[in-house]
C-alpha positions in Angstrom: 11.0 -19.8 -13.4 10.6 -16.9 -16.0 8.5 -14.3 -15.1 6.4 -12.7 -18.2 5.0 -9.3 -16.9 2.3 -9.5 -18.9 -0.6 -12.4 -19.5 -2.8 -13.1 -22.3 -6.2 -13.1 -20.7 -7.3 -15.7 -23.4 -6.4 -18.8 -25.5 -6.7 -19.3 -29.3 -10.5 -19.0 -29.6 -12.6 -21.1 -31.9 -14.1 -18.3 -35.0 -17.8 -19.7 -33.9 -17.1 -17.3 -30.3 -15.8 -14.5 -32.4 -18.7 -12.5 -31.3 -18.5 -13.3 -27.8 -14.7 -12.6 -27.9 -15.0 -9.1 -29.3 -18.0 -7.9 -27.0 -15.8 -9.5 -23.8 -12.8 -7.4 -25.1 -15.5 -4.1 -25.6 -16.3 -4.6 -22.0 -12.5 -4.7 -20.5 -11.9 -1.9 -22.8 -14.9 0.5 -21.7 -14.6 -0.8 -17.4 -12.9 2.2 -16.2 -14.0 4.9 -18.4 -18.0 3.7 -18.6 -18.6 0.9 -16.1 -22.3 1.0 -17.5 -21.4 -0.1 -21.3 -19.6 -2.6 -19.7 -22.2 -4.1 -18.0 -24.5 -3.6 -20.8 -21.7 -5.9 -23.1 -21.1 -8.3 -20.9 -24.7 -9.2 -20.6 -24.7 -9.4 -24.2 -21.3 -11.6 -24.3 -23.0 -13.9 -21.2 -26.1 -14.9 -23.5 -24.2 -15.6 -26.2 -21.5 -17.8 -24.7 -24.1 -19.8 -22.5 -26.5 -20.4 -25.7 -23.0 -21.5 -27.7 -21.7 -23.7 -24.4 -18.7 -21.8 -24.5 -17.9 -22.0 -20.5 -14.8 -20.3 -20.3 -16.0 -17.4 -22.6 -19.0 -17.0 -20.3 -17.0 -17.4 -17.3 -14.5 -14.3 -18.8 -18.3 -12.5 -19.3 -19.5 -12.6 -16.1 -15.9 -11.3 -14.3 -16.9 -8.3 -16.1 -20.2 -8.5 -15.8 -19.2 -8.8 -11.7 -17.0 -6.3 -11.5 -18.8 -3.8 -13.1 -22.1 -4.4 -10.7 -20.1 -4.1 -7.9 -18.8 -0.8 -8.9 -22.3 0.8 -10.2 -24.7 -1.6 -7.1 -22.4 -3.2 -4.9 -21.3 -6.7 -3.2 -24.7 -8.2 -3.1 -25.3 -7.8 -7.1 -21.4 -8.9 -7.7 -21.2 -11.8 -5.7 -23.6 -14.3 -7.5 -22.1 -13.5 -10.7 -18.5 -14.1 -9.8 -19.3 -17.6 -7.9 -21.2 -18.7 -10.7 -18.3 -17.8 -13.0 -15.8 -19.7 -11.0 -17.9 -23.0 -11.8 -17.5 -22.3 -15.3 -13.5 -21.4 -15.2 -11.6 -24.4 -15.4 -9.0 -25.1 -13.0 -6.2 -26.7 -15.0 -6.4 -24.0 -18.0 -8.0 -20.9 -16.4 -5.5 -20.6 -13.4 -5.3 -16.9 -14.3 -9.2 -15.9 -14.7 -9.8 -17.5 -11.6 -7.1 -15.6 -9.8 -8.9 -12.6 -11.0 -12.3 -14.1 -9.7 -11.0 -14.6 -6.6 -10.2 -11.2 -6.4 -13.5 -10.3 -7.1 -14.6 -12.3 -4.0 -12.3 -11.1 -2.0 -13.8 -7.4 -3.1 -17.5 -8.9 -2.3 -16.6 -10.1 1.4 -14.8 -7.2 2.7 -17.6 -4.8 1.5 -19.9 -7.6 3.3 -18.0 -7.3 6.4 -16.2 -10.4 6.2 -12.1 -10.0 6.3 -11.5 -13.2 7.5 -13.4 -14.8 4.4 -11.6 -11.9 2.2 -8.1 -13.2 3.1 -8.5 -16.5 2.3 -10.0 -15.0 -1.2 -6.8 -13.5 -1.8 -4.7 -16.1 -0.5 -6.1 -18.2 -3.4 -5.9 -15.5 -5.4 -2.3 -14.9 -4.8 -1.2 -18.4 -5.3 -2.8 -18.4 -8.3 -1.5 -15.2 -9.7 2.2 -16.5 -8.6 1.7 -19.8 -10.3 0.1 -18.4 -13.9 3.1 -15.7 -13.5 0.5 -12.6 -13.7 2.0 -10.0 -12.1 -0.6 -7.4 -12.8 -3.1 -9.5 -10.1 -0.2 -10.0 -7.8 -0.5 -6.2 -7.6 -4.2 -6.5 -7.2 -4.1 -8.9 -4.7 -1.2 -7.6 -2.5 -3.1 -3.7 -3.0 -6.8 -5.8 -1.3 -4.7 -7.5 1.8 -3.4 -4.4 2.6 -7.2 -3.0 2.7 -7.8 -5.7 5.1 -5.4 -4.3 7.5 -7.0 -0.9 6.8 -10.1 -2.1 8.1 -8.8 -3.2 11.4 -6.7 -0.1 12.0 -3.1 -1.5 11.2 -1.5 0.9 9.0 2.0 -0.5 9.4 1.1 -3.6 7.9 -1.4 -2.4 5.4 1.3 0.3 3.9 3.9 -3.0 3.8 1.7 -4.3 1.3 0.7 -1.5 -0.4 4.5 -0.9 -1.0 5.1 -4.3 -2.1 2.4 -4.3 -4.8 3.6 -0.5 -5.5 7.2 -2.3 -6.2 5.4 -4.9 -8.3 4.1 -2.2 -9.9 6.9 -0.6 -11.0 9.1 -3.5 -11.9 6.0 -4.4 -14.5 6.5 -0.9 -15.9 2.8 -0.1 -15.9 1.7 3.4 -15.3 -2.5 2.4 -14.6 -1.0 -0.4 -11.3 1.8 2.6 -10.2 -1.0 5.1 -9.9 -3.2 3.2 -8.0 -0.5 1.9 -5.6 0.5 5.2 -5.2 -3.1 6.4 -4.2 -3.1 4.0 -1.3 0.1 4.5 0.2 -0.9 8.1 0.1 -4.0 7.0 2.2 -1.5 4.9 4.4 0.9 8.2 4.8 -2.5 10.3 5.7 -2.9 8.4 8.7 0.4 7.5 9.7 0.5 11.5 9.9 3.4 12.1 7.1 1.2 14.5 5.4 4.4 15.6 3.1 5.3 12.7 2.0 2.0 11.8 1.5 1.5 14.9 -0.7 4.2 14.2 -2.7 3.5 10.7 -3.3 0.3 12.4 -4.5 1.6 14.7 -6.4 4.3 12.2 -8.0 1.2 10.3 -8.9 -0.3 12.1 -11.7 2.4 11.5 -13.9 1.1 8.1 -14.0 -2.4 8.7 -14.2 -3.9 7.6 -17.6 -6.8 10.8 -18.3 -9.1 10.7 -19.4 -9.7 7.1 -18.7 -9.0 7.3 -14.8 -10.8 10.1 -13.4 -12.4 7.9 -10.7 -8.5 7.9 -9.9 -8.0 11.6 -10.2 -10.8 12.2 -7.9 -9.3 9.9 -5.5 -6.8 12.2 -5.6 -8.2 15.6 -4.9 -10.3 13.6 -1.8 -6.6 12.8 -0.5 -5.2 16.3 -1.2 -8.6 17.5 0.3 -7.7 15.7 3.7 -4.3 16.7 3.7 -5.4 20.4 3.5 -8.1 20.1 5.7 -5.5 18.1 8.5 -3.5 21.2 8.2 -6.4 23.6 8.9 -6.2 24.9 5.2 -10.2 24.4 5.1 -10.3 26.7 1.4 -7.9 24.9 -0.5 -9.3 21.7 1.2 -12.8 22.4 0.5 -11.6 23.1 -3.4 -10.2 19.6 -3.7 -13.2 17.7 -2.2 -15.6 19.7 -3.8 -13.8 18.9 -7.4 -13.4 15.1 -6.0 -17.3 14.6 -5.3 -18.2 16.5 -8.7 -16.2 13.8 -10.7 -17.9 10.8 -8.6 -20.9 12.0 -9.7 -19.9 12.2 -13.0 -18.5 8.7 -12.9 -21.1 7.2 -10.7 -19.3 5.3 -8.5 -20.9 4.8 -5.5 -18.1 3.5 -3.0 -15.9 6.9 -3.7 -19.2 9.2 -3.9 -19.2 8.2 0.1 -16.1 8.4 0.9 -15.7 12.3 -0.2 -19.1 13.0 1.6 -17.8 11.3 4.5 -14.6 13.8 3.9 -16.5 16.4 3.2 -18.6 15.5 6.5 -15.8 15.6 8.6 -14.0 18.6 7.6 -17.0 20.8 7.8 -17.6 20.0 11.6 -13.7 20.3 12.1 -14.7 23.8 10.7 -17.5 24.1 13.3 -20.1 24.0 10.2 -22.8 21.5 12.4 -25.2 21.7 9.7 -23.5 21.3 6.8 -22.0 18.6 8.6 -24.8 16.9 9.4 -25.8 17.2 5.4 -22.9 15.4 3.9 -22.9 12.7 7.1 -26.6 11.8 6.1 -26.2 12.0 2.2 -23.1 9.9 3.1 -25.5 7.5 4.8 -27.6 7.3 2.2 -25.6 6.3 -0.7 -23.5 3.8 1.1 -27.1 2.0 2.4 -27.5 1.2 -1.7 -24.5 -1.1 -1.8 -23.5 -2.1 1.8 -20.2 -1.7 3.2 -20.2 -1.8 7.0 -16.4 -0.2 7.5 -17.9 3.0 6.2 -21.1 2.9 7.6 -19.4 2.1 11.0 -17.3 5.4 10.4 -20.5 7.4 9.3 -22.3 6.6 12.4 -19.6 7.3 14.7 -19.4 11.1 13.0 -22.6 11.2 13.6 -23.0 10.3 17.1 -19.9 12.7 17.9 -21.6 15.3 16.0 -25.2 15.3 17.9 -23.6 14.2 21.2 -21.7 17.3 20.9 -24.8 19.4 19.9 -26.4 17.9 23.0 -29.1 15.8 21.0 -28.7 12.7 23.0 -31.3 10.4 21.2 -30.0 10.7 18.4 -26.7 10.4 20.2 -27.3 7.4 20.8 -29.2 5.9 17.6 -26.0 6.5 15.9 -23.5 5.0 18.6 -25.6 1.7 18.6 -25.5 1.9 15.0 -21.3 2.4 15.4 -21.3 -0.4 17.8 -23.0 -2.7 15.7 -21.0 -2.4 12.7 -17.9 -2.5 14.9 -19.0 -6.3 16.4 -19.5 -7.3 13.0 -16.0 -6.2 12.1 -14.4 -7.1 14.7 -15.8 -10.9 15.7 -14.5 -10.9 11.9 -11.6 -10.0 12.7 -8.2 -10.8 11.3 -6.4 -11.7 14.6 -9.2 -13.8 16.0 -10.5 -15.0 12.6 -7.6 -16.4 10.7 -7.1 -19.8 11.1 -2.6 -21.1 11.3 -3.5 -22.3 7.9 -3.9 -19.1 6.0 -1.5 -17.7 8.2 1.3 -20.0 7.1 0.1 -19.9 3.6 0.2 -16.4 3.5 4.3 -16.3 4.9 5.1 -18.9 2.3 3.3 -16.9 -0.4 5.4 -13.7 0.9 8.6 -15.7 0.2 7.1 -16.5 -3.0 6.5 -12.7 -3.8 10.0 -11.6 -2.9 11.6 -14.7 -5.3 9.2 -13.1 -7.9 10.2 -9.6 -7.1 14.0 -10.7 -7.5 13.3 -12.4 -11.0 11.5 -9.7 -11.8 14.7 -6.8 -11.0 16.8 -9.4 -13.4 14.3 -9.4 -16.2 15.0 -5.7 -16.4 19.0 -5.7 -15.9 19.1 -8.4 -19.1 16.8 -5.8 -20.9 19.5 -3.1 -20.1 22.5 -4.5 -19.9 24.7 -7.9 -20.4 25.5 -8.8 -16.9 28.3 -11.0 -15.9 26.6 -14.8 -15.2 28.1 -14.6 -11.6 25.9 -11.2 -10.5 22.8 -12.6 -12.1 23.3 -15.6 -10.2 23.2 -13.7 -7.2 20.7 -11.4 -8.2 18.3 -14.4 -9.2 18.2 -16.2 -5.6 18.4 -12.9 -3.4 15.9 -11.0 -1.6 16.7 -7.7 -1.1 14.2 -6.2 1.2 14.3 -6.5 5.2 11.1 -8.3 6.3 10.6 -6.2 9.3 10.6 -2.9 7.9 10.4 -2.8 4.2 13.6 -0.9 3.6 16.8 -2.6 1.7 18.7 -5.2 4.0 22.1 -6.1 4.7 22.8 -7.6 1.5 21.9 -5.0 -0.8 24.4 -2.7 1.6 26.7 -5.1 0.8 26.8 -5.3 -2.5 26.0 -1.8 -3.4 28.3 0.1 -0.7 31.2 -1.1 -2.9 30.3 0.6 -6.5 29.2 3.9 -4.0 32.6 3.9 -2.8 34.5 3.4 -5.8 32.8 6.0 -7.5 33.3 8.1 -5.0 37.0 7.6 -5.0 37.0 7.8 -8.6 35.4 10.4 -9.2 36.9 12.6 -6.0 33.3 13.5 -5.0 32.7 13.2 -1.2 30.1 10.3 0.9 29.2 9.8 3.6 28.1 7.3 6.1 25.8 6.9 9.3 25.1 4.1 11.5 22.2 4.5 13.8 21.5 2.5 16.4 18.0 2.4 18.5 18.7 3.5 22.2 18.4 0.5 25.1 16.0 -1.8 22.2 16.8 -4.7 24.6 14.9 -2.5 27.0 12.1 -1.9 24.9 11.8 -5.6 24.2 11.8 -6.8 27.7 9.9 -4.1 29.3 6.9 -3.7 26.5 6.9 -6.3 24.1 8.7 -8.1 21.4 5.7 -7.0 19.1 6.0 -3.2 20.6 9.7 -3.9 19.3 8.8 -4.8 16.1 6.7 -1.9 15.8 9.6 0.6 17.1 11.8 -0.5 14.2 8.9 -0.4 11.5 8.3 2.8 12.4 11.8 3.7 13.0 12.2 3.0 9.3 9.1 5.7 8.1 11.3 8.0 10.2 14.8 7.4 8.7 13.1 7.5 5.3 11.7 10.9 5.8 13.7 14.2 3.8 16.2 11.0 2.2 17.1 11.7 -1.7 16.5 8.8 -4.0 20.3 8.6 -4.5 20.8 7.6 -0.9 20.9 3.9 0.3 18.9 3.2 3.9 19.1 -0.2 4.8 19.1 -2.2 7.9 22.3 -3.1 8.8 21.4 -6.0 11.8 19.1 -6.0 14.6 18.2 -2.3 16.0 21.1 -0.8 13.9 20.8 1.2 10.6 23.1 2.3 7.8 21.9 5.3 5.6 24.7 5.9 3.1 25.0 9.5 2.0 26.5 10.3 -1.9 27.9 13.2 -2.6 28.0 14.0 1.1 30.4 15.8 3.5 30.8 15.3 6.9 28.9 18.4 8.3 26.1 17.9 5.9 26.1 14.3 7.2 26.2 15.4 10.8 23.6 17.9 9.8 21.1 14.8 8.5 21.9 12.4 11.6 20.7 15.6 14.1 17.5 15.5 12.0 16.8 12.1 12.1 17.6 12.1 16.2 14.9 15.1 16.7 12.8 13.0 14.4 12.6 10.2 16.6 13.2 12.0 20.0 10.3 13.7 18.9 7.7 11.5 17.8 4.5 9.9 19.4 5.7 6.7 20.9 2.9 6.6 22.8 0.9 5.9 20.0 2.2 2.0 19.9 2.8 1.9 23.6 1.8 4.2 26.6 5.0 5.1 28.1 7.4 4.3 25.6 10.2 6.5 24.7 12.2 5.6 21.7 15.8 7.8 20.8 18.6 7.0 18.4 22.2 7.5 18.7 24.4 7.9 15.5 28.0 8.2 14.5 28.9 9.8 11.2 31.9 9.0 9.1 33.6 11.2 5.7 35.1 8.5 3.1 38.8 9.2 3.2 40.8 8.6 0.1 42.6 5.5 1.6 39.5 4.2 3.1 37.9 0.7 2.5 34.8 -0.8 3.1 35.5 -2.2 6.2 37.5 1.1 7.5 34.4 3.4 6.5 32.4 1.7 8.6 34.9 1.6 11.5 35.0 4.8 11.4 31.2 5.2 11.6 31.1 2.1 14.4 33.4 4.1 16.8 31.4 7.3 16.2 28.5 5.1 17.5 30.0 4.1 19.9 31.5 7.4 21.3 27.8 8.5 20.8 26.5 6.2 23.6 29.6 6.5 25.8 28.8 10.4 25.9 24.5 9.9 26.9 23.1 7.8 24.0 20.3 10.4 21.8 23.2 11.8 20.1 25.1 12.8 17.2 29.2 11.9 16.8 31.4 12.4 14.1 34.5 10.5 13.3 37.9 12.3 13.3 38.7 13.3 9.4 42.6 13.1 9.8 
């Protein structure tokens, strides 16, 4: 299957739709900078195409039509719109528009409070993107299941798909889908805690941002910066950021991201001890988001609120807010993912995932035939391999194994020194048996944000089987090598484990190992191996090097 990265939204079109075409294309063209002319034109292009019967030209009107209410009013105004336009789309020559409906709906039900109903949105929106080829709603789709693990507190799983659709992203080449990926893995980072990376993700992002047609975008932005500052107790430079976040929304007029910088705003003032003002952006907050409905944020709002006059000893109110918390949590959760999703979707959604990574794979060749003429043999391999772990996100033993090779050849080539560690997770049987497989799981996904952390984009990290690791080190020698496996042992040693498991203490031990001129693959790694192993003979949550003679 080739994989086109991009797809015409549109067949040949009779000249009688002309008119219809041109005010559809107006309205794509003028959704991010002015959602309000495109409303305005889609309207238009709706009348026209349902007086001239043209179905699938009014069906193309009303996604835009949709997409704009829910922007500018919310779900309940988007909703109608975009089921009506789904029994226009035909199924056997629309497959694409009504992946992007779907989408849509998906959008409509998680502002409703409905995630259950939004996933199976997606799924069909997935499988449709995969089977039209349109890798741009792939993005889209992968970016909204994420969200849905945002809701329910998951942030591992959310930021696995938010990096898959950011590597979708990326392969496609387009600057508009890498910016917004990029925006929520930085939300992901923020509360997972890696406020640096998240920062830089943030910082990495504006290069990609198209201005001035995104600025709902670049306010995104300064709200994330904004928290970051303001989790660091830099309240000045955070209040800077949020201020110039919420002045954009306005300008914009986008309700959904006017109150999630109030609700920023909310909380950093009382983090500041600013009650008042607190209270001010919390009710404003309140207020907006009671125009358009979304109950994860009014569910948030409240529970700021009932903090905030519990802890000014206004019990009544107190409580008014708590019940109001409580009930937006029910709905949530009684809608909730775990209990919610039926076997079907949940099978269908690990066979779509498959899917993905084939895609992603066809997608890497596309772009090594654009650059170069590789041998039949490597494309071959490239075209049925998937190089990413499940698990954890990170590069898996296959991509180790074919990439160690050219690493160390150029090494030896070149006489320029690498390096190589192989970390292994301290008594992980233990873990398993003791806690959970699932608590296991969850050690090694987070293991990986760990090992990743301070890693230069020339290095390899990639699971090498089981609890073990291999982060390959270019240009490395053996004391700076040593010097990066102490880090990454404090790292762990360090960290919150109680965070996925009361209790649980997690520690690494690694060996470290200097490529010798005589060395192979297999004697690299042996070197490393017994390094590891001296590691745990000596205590386990250590640091070993291999002899250099």
């Amino acid at each position: 299957m080739a994989v086109t990265p991009t797809l015409p939204m549109k067949t040949a079109t009779p000249a009688p739709f002309s008119d219809i075409e041109r005010l559809i294309d107006e309205a794509q063209a003028s959704y991010a900078p002015r959602c309000e002319q495109t409303l305005v034109l889609a309207q238009q292009a709706v009348e026209l195409a349902r007086k001239a019967a043209y179905a699938e030209g009014e069906a193309r009107a009303l996604l835009w039509w949709a997409k704009s209410a829910f922007v500018l009013s919310g779900w309940r105004d988007a909703k109608p719109l975009v089921t009506r336009a789904l029994k226009l789309a035909p199924e056997q020559t629309a497959g694409a528009l009504r992946a992007q409906l779907q989408h849509v709906v998906a959008q409509c039900h998680v502002a409703a409070g409905h995630p259950a109903l939004a996933l199976q949105s997606w799924l069909q929106c997935l499988n449709g993107a995969l089977q039209t080829e349109s890798v741009a709603t792939v993005v889209e789709a992968c970016l909204g299941i994420g969200d849905l693990y945002v809701v329910h507190d998951d942030r591992q799983q959310a930021f696995y798909y938010h990096s898959l659709a950011h590597e979708f992203a990326q392969l496609l080449g387009d600057d508009d889908l890498c910016a917004k990926s990029s925006l929520f893995l930085a939300s992901d980072l923020i509360k997972l805690k890696r406020l640096d990376i998240a920062k830089s993700v943030l910082l990495g992002t504006e290069q990609h941002l198209i201005l001035p047609l995104r600025r709902d975008w670049l306010a995104e932005m300064c709200n994330y910066l904004g928290l970051i500052y303001s989790e660091s107790g830099e309240f000045e430079l955070a209040r800077r950021y949020l201020d110039r976040a919420y002045e954009i929304n306005l300008e914009t007029g986008y309700l959904w991201d006017q109150t999630v910088t109030l609700l920023s705003l909310g909380r950093m003032t009382r983090k500041q001890g600013n009650d008042a003002e607190a209270e001010n952006f919390l009710k404003r907050a309140l207020d907006v988001v009671m125009r358009f409905g979304a109950a994860n944020l009014i569910m948030q709002i409240h529970e700021e609120l009932s903090k905030l006059y519990e802890a000014r000893g206004d019990h009544a109110r107190a409580v008014m807010h708590y019940i109001g918390f409580h009930d937006h949590y029910m709905q949530i959760a009684r809608e909730g993912l775990a209990t919610q999703a039926t076997r079907s979707s949940a099978r269908r959604l690990a066979n779509l995932e498959i899917k993905l990574r084939l895609m992603s794979s066809e997608l890497e060749v596309q772009q090594l035939r654009q650059q170069s003429q590789a041998t039949s043999q490597q494309m071959k391999q490239l075209e049925t391999a998937a190089y990413r772990d499940g698990l954890t996100g990170i590069y898996n033993r296959r991509t180790l194994d074919q990439r160690l090779p050219d690493l160390v050849k150029l090494a030896q080539g070149s006489g320029t020194p690498l390096a190589i560690l192989v970390i292994d997770f301290d008594h992980f049987k233990l873990i398993n048996d003791n806690f959970s497989h699932q608590t296991g799981d969850r050690v090694l996904q987070e293991g990986a944000l760990l090992l990743q952390e301070g890693i230069r984009d020339a290095d390899l990290l990639a699971r090498y089987g089981g609890e073990e690791f291999a982060l390959v080190l270019p240009g490395a020698t053996l004391p700076v090598a040593v010097q990066v496996a102490e880090r990454i042992r404090q790292r762990v040693a360090n960290f919150d484990w109680d965070e996925i498991a009361p209790g649980l203490r997690v520690t690494v031990s690694i060996g470290c190992a200097q490529l010798r001129a005589t060395d192979t693959i297999e004697s690299l790694i042996a070197l490393a191996d017994q390094a590891l192993y001296s590691a745990k003979r000596g205590g386990r949550n250590r640091v070993r090097e291999a002899a250099t003679a």
